[in-house]
N, C-alpha and C positions, 0 to 999 in steps of 0.2 A: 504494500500500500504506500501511495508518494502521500509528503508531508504536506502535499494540498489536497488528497481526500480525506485525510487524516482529520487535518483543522477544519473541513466543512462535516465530519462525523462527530468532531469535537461539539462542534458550534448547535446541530442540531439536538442534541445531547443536552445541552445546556438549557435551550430554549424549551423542552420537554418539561426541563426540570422543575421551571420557572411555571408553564402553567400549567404545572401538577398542583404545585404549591399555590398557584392563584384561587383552584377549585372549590367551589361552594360547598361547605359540605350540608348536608341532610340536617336538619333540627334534629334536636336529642327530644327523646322521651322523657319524660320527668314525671307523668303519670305518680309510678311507685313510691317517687322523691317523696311527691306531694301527698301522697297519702300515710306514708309513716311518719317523714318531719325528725330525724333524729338532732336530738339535744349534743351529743359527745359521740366522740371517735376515737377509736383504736386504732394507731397507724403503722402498721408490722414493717419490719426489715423488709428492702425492697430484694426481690428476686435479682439476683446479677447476673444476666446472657450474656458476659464480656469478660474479657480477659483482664480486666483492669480489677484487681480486688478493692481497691476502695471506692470503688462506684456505689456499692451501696449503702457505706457510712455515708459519703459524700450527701447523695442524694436524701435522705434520711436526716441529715443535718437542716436540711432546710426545708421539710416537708410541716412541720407544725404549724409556722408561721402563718402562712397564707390561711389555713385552714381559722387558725385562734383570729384572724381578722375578717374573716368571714363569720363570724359569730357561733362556732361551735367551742366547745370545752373539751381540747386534746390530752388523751391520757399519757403523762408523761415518759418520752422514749424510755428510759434511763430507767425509770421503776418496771413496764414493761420488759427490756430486756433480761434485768433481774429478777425477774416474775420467772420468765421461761428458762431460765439456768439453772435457777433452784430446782426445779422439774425436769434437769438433765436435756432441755431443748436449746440447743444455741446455733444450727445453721437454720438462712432463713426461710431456705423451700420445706421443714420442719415444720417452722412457727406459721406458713400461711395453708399447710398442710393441715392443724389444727380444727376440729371442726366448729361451727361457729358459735353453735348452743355449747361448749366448751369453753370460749373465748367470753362468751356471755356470763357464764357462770363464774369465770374467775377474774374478770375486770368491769363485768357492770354497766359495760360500754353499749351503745343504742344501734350503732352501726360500724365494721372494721374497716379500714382501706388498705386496698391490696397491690402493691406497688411492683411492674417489670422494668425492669432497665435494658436494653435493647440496643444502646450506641452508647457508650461513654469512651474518650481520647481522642487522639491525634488523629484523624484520617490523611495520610497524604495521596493526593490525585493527581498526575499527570504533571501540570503545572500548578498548583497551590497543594496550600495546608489547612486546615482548621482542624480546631477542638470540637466534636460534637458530640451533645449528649441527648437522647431521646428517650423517652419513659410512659408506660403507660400506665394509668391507674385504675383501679375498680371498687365501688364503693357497696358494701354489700350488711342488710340491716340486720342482725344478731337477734330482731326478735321472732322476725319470720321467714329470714332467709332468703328474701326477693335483693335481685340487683338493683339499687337503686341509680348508678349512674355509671359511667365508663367513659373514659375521657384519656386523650394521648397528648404529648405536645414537645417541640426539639427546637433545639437552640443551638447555635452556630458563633463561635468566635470570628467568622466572618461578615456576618451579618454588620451593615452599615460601612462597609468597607471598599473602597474603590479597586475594580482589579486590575489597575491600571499599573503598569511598571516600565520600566524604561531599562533598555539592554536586549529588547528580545526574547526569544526563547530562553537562549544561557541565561539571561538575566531574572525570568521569571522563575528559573528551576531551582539558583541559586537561594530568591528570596524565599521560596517554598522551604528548602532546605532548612533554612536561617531561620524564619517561624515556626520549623517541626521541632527545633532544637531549642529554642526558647519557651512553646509552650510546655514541652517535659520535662524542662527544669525549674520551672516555677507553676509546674500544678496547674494550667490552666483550665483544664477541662474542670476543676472543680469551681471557679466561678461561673463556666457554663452553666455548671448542674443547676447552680442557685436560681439562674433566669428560668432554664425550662422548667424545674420542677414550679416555680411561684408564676408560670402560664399556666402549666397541666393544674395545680390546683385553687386559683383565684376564685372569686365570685364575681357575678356582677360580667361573665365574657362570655363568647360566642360558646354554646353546648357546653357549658363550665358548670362547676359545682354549685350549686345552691345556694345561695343568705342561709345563716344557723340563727338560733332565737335570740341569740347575745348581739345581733346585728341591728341596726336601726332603719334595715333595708329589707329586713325577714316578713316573707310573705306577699313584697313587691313583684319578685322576678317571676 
């Protein structure tokens, strides 16, 4: 293949990608949301699909937040994880393995969230780099066992980024290089996590999680 079918296989490629990502998606169901209405959450170790083992503390570190500012009362990781140790559970396809009415009975919690990690680090492509992380979550209620919500969302250390570079080809492989080496030595896929996880779990977004009753917006959306 010459390096002019190449860069119009590139170029189409690209523009695929772009309006994949443009794509309306479907409204969410909220039906079940809305008929249970859970007050508190249980939010388990996320699943880790990747090779990177701290993607799921990572992600996990900043899954509360969003939630506690959406108006529900998250049961705290830290007591959580020490719950299931004393009980000899400490890997996390274990704890989401767990059944729910079990989960119920021993944290009290109204509904759990069930967290996959699917992309966490460095991707390097052709000619660029980014960190990306992508995760999906699942929200499932502890008293009757319906799904209440399902929601995914991925964030890009390129994102808002010009891909414009000066040098060429060499020049653009070069920079690639130069960003794949700077984001693995200072962690950067884990400020990604921070972004995609507080999209995948915000309130108040497109197919996003619900207002909780500690909200001043609960019962609006």
């Amino acid at each position: 293949m010459s390096w002019k079918t190449f860069l119009k296989v590139l170029a189409v490629a690209a523009f695929s990608l772009v309006m994949s990502g443009c794509a309306t998606k479907p409204p969410a169901d909220y039906t079940a949301f809305k008929a249970n209405r859970p007050a508190s959450i249980l939010v388990l170790p996320p699943l880790n699909n990747t090779p990177e083992v701290q993607a799921s503390n990572s992600v996990l570190s900043y899954a509360t937040r969003p939630l506690a500012e959406a108006g529900y009362y998250v049961m705290p990781v830290t007591l959580v994880a020490e719950a299931f140790k004393e009980n000899g559970v400490t890997q996390a396809a274990d704890m989401q393995a767990t059944p729910p009415e079990k989960l119920r009975q021993i944290f009290g919690a109204d509904a759990v969230l069930y967290i996959t990690i699917s992309k966490y680090g460095t991707v390097f492509a052709v000619v660029n780099s980014a960190s990306v992380v992508t995760a999906e979550a699942k929200l499932v209620d502890l008293r009757t066992g319906q799904q209440l919500w399902v929601g995914t969302a991925t964030a890009s250390s390129q994102e808002g980024q010009s891909n414009q570079s000066q040098g060429g080809l060499v020049g653009l492989l070069v920079t690639a290089i130069v960003k794949q080496v700077i984001a693995s030595s200072t962690d950067e896929s884990h400020k990604v996590a921070g972004i995609a996880t507080n999209r995948l779990l915000s309130a108040g977004t497109q197919n996003g999680i619900l207002y909780g009753p500690r909200s001043r917006n609960y019962g609006k959306d």
